[in-house]
C-alpha positions in Angstrom: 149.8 214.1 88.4 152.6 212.3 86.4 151.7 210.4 83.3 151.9 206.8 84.9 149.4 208.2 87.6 147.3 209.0 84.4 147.9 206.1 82.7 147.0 203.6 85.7 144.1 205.6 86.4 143.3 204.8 82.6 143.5 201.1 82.8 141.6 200.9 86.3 138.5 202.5 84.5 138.6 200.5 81.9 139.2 197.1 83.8 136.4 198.2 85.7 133.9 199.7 83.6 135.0 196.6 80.9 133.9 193.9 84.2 130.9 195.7 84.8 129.9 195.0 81.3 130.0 191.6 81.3 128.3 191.5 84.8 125.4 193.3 84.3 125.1 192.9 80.6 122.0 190.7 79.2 123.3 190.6 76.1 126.3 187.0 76.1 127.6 189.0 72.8 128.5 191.9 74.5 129.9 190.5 77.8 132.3 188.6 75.8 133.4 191.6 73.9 133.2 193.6 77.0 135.7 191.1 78.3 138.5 191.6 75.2 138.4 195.2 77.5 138.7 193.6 80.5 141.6 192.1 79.6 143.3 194.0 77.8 143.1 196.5 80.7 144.6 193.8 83.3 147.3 193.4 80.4 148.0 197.3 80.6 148.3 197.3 84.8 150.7 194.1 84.7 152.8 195.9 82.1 152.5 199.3 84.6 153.9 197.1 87.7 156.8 196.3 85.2 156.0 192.4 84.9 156.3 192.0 81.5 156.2 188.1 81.6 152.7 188.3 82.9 151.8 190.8 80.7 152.6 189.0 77.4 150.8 185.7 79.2 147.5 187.9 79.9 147.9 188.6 76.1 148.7 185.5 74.6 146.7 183.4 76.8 143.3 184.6 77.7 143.2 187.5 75.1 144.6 185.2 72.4 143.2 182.4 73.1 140.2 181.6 76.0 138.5 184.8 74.0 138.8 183.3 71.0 137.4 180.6 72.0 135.0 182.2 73.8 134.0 184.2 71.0 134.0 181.2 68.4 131.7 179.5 70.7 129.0 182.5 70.8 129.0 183.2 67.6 129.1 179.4 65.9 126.3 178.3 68.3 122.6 178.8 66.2 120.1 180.8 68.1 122.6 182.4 70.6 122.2 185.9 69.8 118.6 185.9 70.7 119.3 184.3 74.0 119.1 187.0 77.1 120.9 186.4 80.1 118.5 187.2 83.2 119.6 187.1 87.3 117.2 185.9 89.7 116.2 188.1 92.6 116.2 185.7 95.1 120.0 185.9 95.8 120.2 189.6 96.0 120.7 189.4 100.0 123.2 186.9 100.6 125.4 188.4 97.3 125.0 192.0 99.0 125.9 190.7 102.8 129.1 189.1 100.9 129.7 191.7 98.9 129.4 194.0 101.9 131.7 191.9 104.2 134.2 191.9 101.6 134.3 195.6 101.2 135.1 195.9 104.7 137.8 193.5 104.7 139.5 195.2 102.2 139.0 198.4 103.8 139.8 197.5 106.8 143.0 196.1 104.8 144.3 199.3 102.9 143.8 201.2 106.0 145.6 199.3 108.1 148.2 198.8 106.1 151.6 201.0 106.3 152.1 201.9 102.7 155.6 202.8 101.7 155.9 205.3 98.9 158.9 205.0 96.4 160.2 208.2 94.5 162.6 206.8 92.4 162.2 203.1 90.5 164.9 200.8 90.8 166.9 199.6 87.9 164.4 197.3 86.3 165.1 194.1 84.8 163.4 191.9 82.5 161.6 188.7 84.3 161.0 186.8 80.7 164.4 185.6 80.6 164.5 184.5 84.2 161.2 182.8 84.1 162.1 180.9 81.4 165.9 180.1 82.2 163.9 178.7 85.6 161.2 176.7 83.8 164.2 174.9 81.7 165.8 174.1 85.0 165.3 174.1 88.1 161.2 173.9 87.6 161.6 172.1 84.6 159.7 168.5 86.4 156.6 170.0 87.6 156.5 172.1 84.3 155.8 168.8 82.5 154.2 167.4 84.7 151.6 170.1 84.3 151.9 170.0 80.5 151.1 166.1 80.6 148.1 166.4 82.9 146.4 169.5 80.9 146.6 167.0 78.1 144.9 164.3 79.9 142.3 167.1 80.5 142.0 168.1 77.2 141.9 164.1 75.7 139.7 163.5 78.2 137.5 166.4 77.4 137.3 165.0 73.3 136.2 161.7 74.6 133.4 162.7 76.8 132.0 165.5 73.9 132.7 162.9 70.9 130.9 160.3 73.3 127.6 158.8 71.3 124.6 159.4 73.9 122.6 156.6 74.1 118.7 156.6 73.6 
């Protein structure tokens, strides 16, 4: 085994074992600190499969800031670290049949599937650049047009929690 093999093998656990923290976890502190791992490990494959763009936006965005937030929002709220998160058993069946039918999807998938092995990487390029020369042009309209409605949102979202409730 090679040290990329390694490596990806590495971040899998950790993305895994990380998610499977903040699934089964009853503590909301350590799922959210369980998912810093999580990401961070997502971060780690995107930068393996050479996409360096999305990378840096797994980074900046949800590591950088949604956990942040996230974080903020656990630890500023009173009473929250006493609070135990519980699951019900009454949805244990239907999760499992989905769960199950998923699985064999997927397996069905990968084995299905002709997988082409590649010895040798081909010269790789940056994608930042390129993104970003494509945002500033040719996608530059539905980039704002994104930008303007996320600030909608986000006004929107001021007004309804700076609302006064009403007796």
């Amino acid at each position: 085994m090679d040290l990329t093999t390694v490596v990806f093998y590495v971040f899998a656990l950790v993305t895994i074992g990380s998610s499977a923290v903040v699934v089964f976890s009853k503590n909301i502190v350590y799922s959210a600190f369980a998912l810093l791992f999580a990401f961070f490990g997502v971060a780690g494959l995107y930068a393996l499969m050479m996409a360096d763009f999305l990378a840096v936006t797994q980074l900046l965005i949800y590591v950088g800031g949604i956990l942040v937030l996230v974080l903020f929002g656990v630890m500023l709220t009173t009473n929250v670290l006493d609070v135990q998160l519980r699951s019900g058993t009454m949805h244990i069946l239907p999760a499992l049949l989905i769960v199950g039918a998923l699985a064999a999807v997927l397996f069905m998938v990968f084995w299905s599937t002709d997988w082409t092995l590649v010895r040798e990487l081909a010269s790789v390029e940056q994608t930042g650049p390129e993104i970003g020369e494509l945002f500033l042009t040719r996608y530059l309209l539905p980039f704002e047009i994104a930008s303007v409605i996320l600030l909608v949102a986000l006004i929107g979202a001021a007004m309804i929690a700076r609302r006064e409730r009403k007796a």
